[in-house]
C-alpha positions in Angstrom: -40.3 184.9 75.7 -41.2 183.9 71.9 -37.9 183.1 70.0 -37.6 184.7 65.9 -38.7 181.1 65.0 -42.1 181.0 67.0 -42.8 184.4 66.4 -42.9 183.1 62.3 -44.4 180.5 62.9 -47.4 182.2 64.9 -47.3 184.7 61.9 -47.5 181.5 59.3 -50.5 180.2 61.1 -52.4 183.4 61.3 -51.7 184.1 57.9 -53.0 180.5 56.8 -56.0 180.4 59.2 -57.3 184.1 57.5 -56.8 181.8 54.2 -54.7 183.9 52.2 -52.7 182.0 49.6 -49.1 183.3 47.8 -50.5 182.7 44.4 -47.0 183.1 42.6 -46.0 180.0 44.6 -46.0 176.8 42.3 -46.8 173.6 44.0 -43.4 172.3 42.2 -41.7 174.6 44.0 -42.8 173.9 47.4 -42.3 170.3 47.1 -38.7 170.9 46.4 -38.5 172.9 49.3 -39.6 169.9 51.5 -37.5 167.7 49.7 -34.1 169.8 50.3 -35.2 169.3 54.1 -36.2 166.1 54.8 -35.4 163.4 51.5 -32.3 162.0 53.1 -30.1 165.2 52.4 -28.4 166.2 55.7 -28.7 170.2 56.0 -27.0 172.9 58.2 -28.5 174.2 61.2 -27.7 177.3 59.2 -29.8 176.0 56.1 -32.4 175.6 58.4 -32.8 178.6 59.9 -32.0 180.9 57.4 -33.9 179.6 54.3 -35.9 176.0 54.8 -37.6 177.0 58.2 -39.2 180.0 57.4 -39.6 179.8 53.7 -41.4 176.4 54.1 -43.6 176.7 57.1 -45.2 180.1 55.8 -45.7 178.9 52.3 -47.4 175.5 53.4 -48.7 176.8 56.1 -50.7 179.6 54.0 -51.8 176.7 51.1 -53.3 174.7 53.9 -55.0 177.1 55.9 -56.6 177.6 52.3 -57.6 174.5 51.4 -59.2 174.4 55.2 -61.1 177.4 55.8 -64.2 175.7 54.4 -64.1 175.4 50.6 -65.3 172.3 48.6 -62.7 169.4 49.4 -61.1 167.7 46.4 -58.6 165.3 45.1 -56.1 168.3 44.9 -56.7 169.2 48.7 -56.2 165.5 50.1 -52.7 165.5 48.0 -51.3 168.5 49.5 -52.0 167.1 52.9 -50.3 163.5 52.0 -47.7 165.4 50.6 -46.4 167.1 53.5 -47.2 164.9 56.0 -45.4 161.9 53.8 -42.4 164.9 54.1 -42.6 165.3 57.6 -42.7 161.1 58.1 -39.5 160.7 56.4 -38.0 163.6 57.8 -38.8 162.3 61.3 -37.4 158.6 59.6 -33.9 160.9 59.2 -33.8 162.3 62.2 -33.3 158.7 63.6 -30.6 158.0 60.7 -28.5 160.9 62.0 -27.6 160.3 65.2 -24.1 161.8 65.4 -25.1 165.0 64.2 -27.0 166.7 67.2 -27.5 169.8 66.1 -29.0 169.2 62.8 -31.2 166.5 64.8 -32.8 168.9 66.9 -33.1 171.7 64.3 -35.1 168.8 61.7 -36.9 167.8 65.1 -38.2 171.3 65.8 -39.5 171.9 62.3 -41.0 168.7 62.1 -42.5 169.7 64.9 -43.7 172.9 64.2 -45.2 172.4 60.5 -47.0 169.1 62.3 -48.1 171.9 65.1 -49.5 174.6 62.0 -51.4 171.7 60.1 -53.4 170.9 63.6 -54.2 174.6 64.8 -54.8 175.4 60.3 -57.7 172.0 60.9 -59.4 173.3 63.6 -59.7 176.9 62.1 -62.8 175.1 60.5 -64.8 174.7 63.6 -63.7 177.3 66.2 -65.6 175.3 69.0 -62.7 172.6 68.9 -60.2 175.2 69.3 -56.9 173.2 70.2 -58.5 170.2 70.5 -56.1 168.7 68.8 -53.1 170.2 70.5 -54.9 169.1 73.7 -55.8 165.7 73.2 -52.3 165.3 71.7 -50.7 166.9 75.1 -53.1 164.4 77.7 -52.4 161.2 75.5 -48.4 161.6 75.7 -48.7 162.1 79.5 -51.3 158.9 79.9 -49.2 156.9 78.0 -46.3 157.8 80.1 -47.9 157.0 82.9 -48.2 153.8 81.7 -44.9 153.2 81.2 -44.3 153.3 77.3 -41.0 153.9 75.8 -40.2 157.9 74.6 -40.4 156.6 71.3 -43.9 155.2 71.5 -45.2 158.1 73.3 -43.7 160.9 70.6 -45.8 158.4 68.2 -49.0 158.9 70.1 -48.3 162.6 70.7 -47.7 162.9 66.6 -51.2 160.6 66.3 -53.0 163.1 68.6 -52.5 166.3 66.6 -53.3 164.5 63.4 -56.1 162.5 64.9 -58.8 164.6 63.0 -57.6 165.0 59.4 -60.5 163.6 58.3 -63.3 166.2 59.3 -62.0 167.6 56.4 -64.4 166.6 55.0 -67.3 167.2 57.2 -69.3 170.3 55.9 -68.1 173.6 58.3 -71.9 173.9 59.1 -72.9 170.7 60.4 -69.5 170.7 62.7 -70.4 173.7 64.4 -74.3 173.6 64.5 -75.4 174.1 68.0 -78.4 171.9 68.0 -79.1 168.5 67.8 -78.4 166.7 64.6 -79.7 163.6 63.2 -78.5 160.0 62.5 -77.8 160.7 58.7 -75.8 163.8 60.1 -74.0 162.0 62.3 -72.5 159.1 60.3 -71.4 162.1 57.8 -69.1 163.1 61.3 -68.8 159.4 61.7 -66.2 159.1 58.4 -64.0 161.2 59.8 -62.1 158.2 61.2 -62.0 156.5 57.9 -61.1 159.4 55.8 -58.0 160.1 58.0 -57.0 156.3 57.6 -57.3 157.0 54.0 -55.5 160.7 53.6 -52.8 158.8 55.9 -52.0 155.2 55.0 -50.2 155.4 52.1 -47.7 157.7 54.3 -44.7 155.7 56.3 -44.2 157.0 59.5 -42.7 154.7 61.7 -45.7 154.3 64.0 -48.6 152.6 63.1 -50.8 156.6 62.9 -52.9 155.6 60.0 -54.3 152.7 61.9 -54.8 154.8 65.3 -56.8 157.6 63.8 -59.2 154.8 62.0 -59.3 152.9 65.4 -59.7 156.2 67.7 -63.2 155.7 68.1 -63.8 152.1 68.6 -64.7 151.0 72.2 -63.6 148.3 74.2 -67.1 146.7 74.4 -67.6 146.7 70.6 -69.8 149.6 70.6 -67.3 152.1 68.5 -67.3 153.1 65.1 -66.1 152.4 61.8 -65.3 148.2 62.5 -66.9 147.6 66.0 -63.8 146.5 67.1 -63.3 145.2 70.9 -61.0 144.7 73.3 -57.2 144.0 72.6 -58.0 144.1 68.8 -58.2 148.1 69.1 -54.3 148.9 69.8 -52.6 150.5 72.7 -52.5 153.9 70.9 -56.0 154.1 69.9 -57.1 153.1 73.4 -55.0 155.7 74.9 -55.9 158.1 72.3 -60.0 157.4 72.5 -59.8 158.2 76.6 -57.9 161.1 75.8 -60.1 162.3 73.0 -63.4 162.1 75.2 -61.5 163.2 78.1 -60.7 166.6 76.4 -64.3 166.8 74.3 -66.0 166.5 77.0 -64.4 169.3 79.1 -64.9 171.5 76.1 -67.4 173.7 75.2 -69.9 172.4 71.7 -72.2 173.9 70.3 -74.9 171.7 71.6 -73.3 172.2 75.0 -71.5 173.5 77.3 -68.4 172.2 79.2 -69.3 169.3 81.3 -67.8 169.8 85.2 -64.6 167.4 86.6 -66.7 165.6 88.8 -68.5 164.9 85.7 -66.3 163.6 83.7 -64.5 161.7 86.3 -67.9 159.9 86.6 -68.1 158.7 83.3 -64.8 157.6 82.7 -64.7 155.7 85.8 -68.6 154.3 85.2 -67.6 153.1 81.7 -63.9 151.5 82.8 -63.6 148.2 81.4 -66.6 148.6 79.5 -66.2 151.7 77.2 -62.6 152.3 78.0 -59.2 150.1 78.9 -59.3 150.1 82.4 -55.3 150.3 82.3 -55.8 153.6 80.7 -58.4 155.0 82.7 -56.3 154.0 86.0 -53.3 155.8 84.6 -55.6 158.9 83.8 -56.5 158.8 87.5 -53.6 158.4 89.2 -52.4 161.6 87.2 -55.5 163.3 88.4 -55.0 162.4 92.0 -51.4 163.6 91.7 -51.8 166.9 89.3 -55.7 167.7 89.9 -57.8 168.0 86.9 -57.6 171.9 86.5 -54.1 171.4 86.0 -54.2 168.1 83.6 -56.3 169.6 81.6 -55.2 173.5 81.5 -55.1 174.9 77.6 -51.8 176.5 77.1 -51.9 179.6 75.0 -51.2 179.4 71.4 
């Protein structure tokens, strides 16, 4: 059953993604709403609920499904993103500052949580063949890197870097994401800067895990072969090897435009043919073992938005 608060928030995200826009709302105004939440003030679970929550999430949430629903992409858009994601980082900063006070933890935790939730569904209202992609890589990431072994902290990093890990097709023109044939090399290294412009939309922004420099790195391969520094081996990090398994993982059991979803046996072909040569083999191993215990259907299942 859907509480009050994700019953708004659904409401927020459908009102973004059909790009309407409060037009009486000054941007002045809705960064001090943010502010009153998250720049080291400690609020009321009261506060929360009753004013910050809902006032907040609908109003950015409606402002960024705006600036995503496919219209030119300027300096203006790219500071309403670093705004609120540098709002959410040192909210998420506080919530570790606070830890007597419980309650207010876990109320900050789930708004954090949700507004980082609407930005990732409002970015992939621009190419509806990556519906959730996002959420999904996000989701298989935080259990891989669990399997692994890494602390809760690291993995709630890596789940944050997952639903963030595509910022940058901002960028990309709406047609050339969703074309369903083939495109060309000069196409391709326009989709290509998606990992840089995400390092650049997110660097400035101090969250305490290292996200800026895992969505640049999320494409490199362990071989060298990966894009934007041909990076290799141990000089890609943890996260962006976790994340770039995960990331393929889910693409390829998706449906594109230029195809349709590839078959488990399929993709456990190619992720074990390309272990230790595409892909950390530490990862890939963990990957497995979760597939031998849950089954793919199961790893893999999209949960319903």
């Amino acid at each position: 059953m859907l509480t009050l608060y994700d019953q708004y928030l659904s409401q927020a995200i459908e009102a973004g993604a059909k790009g309407y826009l409060l037009k009486d709302i000054k941007r002045e105004e809705l960064t001090q709403a943010i502010r009153q939440v998250y720049r080291g003030q400690v609020v009321t679970s009261e506060h929360i609920k009753s004013k910050t929550q809902f006032d907040y999430e609908d109003r950015y949430s409606k402002r960024i499904g705006e600036i995503l629903q496919g219209k030119p992409y300027s300096t203006e858009d790219k500071r309403s993103l670093q705004e609120v994601l540098s709002e959410v980082a040192t909210g998420i900063e506080n919530t570790r500052l606070y830890q007597g006070i419980q309650s207010q933890r876990a109320e900050l935790k789930k708004v954090q949580r949700g507004i980082l939730h609407a930005m990732s569904l409002l970015m992939e209202t621009r190419d509806p063949y990556t519906n959730s992609h996002q959420q999904q890589v996000a989701e298989l990431a935080s259990k891989i890197a669990a399997e692994m072994g890494l602390s809760q902290w690291d993995i709630e990093g890596i789940r944050i870097t997952g639903l963030l890990h595509d910022v940058g097709k901002i960028t990309v023109p709406v047609e050339l994401l969703c074309r369903p044939g083939n495109i060309n090399q000069y196409e391709f290294s326009i989709i290509k800067t998606h990992a840089q412009v995400g390092y650049e939309i997110l660097k400035e922004i101090e969250f305490p895990w290292p996200i800026s420099q895992v969505i640049l790195q999320h494409h490199e391969r362990l071989n060298g072969s990966g894009y934007p520094s041909g990076l290799s081996g141990k000089d890609i990090t943890i996260e962006a090897r976790i994340l770039g398994v995960a990331d393929v993982i889910e693409a390829m059991s998706s449906h594109r435009p230029y195809r349709p979803a590839l078959g488990f046996d399929c993709i456990l072909e190619e992720i074990s043919r390309e272990r230790g040569i595409l892909y950390d083999p530490e990862v890939v191993d963990a990957f497995l073992r979760l597939v031998a215990e849950h089954g793919m259907e199961k790893l893999l299942e999209r949960k319903q938005e």
